[in-house]
VEXMINU-560150 format. One line per field, with one value per residue (C-alpha): x negated, y, z; residue in one letter. Coordinates in Angstrom, 3 decimals. Each point is the difference from the previous one (the first is absolute). Layout:
N
x: X/... $
y: Y/... $
z: Z/... $
res: a/... $
This chain:
326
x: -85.995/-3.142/0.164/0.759/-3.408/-1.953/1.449/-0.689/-3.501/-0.302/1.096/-1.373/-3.585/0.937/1.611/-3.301/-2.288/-2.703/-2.661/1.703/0.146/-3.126/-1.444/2.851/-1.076/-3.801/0.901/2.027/-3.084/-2.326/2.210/-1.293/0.475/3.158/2.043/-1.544/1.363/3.555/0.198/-0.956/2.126/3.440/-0.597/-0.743/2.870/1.708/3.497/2.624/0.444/-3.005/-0.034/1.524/-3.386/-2.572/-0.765/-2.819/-2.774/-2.611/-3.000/-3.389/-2.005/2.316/4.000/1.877/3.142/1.739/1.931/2.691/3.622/1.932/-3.136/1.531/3.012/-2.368/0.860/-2.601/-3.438/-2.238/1.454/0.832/-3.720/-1.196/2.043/-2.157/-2.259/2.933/-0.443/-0.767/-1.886/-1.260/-1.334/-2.257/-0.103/-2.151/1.555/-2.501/0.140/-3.416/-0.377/1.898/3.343/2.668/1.311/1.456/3.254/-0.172/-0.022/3.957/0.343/-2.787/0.264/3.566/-0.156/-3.296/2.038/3.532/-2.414/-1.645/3.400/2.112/-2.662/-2.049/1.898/-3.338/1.606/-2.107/-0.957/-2.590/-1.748/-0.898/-2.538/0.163/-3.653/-1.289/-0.479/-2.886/-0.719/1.371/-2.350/-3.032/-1.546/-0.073/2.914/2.556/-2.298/-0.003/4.122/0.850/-2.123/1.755/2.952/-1.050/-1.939/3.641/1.831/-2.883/-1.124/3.069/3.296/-2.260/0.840/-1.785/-2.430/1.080/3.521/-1.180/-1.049/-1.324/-0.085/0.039/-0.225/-2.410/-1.364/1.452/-1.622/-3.348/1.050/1.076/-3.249/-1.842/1.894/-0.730/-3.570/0.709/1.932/-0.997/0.133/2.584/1.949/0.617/3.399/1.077/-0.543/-0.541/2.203/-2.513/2.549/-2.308/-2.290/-2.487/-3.116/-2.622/-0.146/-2.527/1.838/-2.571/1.204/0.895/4.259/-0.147/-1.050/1.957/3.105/-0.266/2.612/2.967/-0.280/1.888/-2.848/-2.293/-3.267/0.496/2.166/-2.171/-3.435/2.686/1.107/-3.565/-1.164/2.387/-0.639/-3.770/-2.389/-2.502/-2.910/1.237/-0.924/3.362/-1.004/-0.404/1.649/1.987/1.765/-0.399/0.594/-0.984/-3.909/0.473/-3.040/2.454/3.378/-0.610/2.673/2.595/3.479/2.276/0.438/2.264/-1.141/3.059/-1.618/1.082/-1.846/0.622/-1.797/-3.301/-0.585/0.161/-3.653/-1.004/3.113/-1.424/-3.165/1.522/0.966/-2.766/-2.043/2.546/0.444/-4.143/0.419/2.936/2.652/3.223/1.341/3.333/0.327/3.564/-0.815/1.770/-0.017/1.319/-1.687/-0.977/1.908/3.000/1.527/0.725/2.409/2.582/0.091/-3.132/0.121/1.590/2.805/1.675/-0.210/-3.362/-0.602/1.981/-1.295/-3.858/1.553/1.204/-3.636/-1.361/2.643/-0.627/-3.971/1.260/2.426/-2.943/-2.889/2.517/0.577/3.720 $
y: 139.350/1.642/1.077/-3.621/-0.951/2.739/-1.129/-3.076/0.756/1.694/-2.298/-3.057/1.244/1.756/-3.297/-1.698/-0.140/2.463/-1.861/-2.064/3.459/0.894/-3.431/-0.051/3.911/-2.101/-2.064/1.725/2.282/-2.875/-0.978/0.750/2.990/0.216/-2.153/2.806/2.773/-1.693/-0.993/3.859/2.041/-2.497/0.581/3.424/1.421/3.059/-0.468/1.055/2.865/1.239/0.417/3.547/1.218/-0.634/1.595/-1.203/2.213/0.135/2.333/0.460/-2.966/-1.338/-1.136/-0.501/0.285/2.798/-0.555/2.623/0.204/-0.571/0.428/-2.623/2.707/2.590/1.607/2.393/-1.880/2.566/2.480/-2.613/-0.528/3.524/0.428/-2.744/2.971/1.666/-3.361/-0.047/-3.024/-2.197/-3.853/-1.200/-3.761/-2.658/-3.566/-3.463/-3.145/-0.826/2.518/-3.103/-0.047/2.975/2.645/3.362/-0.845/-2.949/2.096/1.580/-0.597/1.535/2.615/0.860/-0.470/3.196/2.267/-0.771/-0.132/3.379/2.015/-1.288/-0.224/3.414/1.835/-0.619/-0.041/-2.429/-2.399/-3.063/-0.338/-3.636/-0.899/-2.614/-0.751/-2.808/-2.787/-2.518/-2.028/1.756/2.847/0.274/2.629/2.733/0.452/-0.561/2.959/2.388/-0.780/1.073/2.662/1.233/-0.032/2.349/2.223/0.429/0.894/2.468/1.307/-0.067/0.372/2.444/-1.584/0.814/-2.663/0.727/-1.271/-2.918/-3.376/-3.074/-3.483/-3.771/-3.427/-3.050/0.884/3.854/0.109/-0.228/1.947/2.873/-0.446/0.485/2.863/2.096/-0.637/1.740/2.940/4.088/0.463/2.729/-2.266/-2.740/-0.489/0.340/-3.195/-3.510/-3.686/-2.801/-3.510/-3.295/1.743/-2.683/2.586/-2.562/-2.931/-2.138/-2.386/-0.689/1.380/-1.766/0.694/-2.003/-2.996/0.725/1.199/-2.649/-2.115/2.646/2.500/0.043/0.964/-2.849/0.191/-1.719/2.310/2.685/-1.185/-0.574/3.485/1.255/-2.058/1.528/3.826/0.499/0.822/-2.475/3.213/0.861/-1.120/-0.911/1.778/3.337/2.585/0.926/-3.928/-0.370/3.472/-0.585/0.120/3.434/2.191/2.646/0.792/3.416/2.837/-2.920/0.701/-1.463/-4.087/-2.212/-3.321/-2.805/-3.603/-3.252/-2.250/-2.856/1.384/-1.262/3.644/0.499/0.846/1.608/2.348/0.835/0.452/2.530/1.980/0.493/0.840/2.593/1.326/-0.049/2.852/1.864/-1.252/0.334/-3.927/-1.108/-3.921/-1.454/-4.290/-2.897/-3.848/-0.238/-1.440/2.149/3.471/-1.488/3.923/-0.110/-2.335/-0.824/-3.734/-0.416/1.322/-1.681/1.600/3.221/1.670/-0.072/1.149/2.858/1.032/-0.237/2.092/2.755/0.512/0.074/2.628/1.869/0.020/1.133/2.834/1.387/0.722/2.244/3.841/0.839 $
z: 73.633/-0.050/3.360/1.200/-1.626/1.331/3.631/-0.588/-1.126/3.407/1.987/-1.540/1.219/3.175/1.475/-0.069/2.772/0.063/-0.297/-2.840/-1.775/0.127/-1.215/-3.043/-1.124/0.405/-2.486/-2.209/-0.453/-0.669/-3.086/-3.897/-0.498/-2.369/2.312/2.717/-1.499/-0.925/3.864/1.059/-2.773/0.841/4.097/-0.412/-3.116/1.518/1.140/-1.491/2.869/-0.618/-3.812/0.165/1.951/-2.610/-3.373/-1.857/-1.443/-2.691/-0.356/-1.104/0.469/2.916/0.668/2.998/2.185/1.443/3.060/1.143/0.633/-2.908/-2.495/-2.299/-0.898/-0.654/-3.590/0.177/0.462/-0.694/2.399/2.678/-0.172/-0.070/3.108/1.563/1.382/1.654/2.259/3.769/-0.974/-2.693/0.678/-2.463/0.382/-1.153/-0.378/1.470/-1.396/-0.495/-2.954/-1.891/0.615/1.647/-1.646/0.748/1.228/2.201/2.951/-0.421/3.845/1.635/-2.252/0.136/3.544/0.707/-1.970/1.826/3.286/-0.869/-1.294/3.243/2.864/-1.393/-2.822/-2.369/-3.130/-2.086/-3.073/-0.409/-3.345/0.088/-3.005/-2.192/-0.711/-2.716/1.630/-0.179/-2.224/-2.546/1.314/2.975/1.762/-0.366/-2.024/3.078/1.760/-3.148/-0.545/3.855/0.125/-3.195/1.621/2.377/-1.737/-1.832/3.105/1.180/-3.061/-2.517/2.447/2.270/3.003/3.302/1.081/3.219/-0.358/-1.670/1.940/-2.288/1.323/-0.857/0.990/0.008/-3.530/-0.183/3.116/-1.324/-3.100/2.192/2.016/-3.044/-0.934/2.795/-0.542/-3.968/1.088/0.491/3.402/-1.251/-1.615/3.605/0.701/3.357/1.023/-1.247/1.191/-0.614/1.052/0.220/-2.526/-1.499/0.972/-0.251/-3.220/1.725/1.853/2.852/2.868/3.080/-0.113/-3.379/1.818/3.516/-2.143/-3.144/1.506/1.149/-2.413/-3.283/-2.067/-0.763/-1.197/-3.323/-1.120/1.039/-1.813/-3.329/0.200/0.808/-3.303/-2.211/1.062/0.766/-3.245/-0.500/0.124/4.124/2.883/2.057/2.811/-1.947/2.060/-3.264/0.418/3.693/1.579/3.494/-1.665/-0.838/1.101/1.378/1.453/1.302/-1.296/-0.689/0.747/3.052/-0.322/1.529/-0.513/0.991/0.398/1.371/2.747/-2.321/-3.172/-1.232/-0.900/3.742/0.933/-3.606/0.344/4.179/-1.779/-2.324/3.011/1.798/-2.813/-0.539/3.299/0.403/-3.021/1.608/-1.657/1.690/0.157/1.624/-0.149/0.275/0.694/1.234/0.048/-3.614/-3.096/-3.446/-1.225/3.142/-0.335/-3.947/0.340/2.101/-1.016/1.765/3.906/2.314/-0.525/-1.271/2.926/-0.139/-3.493/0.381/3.349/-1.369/-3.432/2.322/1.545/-3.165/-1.307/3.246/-0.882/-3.727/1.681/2.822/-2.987/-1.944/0.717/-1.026 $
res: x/x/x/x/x/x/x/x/x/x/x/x/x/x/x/x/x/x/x/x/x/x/x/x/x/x/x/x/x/x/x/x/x/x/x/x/x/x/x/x/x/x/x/x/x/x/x/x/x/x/x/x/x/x/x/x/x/x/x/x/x/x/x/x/x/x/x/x/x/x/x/x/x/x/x/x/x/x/x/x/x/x/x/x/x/x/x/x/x/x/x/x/x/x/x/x/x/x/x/x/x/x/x/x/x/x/x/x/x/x/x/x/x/x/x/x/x/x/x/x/x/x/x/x/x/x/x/x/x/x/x/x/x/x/x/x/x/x/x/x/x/x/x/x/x/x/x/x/x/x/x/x/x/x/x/x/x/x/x/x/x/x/x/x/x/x/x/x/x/x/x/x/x/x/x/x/x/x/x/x/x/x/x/x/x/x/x/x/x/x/x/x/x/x/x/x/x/x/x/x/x/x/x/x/x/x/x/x/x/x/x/x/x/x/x/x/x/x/x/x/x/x/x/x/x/x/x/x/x/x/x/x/x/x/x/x/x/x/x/x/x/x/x/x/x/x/x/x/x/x/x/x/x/x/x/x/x/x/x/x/x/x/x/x/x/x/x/x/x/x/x/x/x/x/x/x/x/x/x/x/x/x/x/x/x/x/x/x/x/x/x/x/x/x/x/x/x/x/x/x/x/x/x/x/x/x/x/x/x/x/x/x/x/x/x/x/x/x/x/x/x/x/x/x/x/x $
């Protein structure tokens, strides 16, 4: 039964035009928020064959997900995590939705899918810790920030694993978290590289792709000023780089990036912006873009079609394979 439902689920979205999509997802995100985040958490509930993959977690001053084959059997928790750093590779990832809504495991298909894509394609043996931050309202900046960060202090610090066979990333609002990140860590202490999908680098919402884009992307700006209202202290400016990244005074030193963005997004030219500035100080930057709206690549509901989704997934599980040394 349950799998009917999450078929249905599927299909129920994916039969719609594009376009239709994109403007439904629009509103959807311009609803209150608890009707929001009842909308989000139903679409997004892991199905029932992924279940078996995850294994929730609890430390100091952050919680999460674990995602690895068969993890929810594992007896042992402490020493299946303590084995983490025996790992070709550990994802750290940071969910979006707006710093408001999300949570660690409404991804189960893109994640399930790197690891299977990374163990098959380039015998990486592998695990994502997706974090389960405190969302806004019920919390603003910079407790999201100090939470994630946490979380990898933990894996770096506490499990001893090698930065260099660690990669964090995010989405849309875990974009800009893991943006911010990078700007907080040791340079001895940079993973190997850093996945920033449709990250929300810039809070103003002036630039010229949120007036070109307004109308095909399925981000609106409503929803974005709400979720900027709830999560910015009223003592900061909102284009402080420690909110909006792309202001930071310096890049240099950074680790790898590869920055995924769609043609469609209103983030478009702040994201492009991001880039350069990046690549102006050194940075190593490999952009993976098409005509699709927001964060297309974390679900497979939104492309075109699957084929898509999981051709896109590949490159980025490629990138993820090419910055590791087995």
């Amino acid at each position: 039964m349950n799998s009917l439902l999450e078929a249905a689920k599927k299909k129920s979205v994916q039969i719609l035009p594009e376009q239709t999509r994109y403007n439904l997802l629009r509103f959807v995100f311009d609803l209150p928020l608890p009707l929001y985040r009842s909308f989000i958490e139903f679409m997004t509930v892991p199905a029932a064959s992924h279940r078996p993959w995850i294994k929730s977690v609890k430390g100091d001053g952050w919680q999460g997900s674990w995602y690895g084959e068969d993890a929810a059997n594992v007896e042992d928790v402490d020493k299946w995590t303590c084995e983490a750093k025996d790992q070709d590779l550990i994802l750290v990832w940071i969910h979006g939705g707006g710093f408001c809504v999300g949570s660690d495991i409404m991804y189960s298909a893109f994640y399930i899918k790197i690891l299977e894509n990374l163990k098959t394609v380039h015998s990486v043996n592998a695990r994502i810790l997706s974090v389960k931050y405190v969302r806004t309202p019920e919390a603003i900046y910079p407790k999201q920030r100090d939470e994630c960060m946490s979380c990898y202090n933990y894996l770096i610090n506490d499990l001893g694993i090698d930065p260099k066979k660690a990669i964090i990333g995010g989405d849309s609002a875990g974009g800009n978290l893991t943006a911010v990140i990078l700007q907080h860590l040791k340079p001895e202490n940079f993973p190997a590289g850093a996945i920033l999908v449709s990250p929300w680098v810039n809070l103003e919402t002036t630039s010229p792709t949120y007036t070109s884009n307004r109308s095909v992307d399925c981000v609106g700006i409503k929803s974005l000023n709400n979720a900027i209202s709830r999560y910015v202290p009223e003592d900061m400016a909102i284009n402080d780089p420690e909110l909006s990244p792309m202001y930071a005074e310096t890049f240099k030193g950074h680790p790898p990036l590869l920055v995924t963005y769609g043609g469609l997004e209103v983030f478009k030219h702040d994201i492009q912006t991001f880039i350069r500035r990046n690549r102006e100080d050194e940075v190593d930057v490999e952009e993976l873009t098409r005509s699709m709206p927001h964060i297309w690549i974390m679900q497979p509901e939104i492309p075109c079609n699957d084929a898509v989704w999981e051709e896109d997934v590949s490159k980025l599980t490629d990138w993820c394979a090419s910055k590791i040394k087995l």
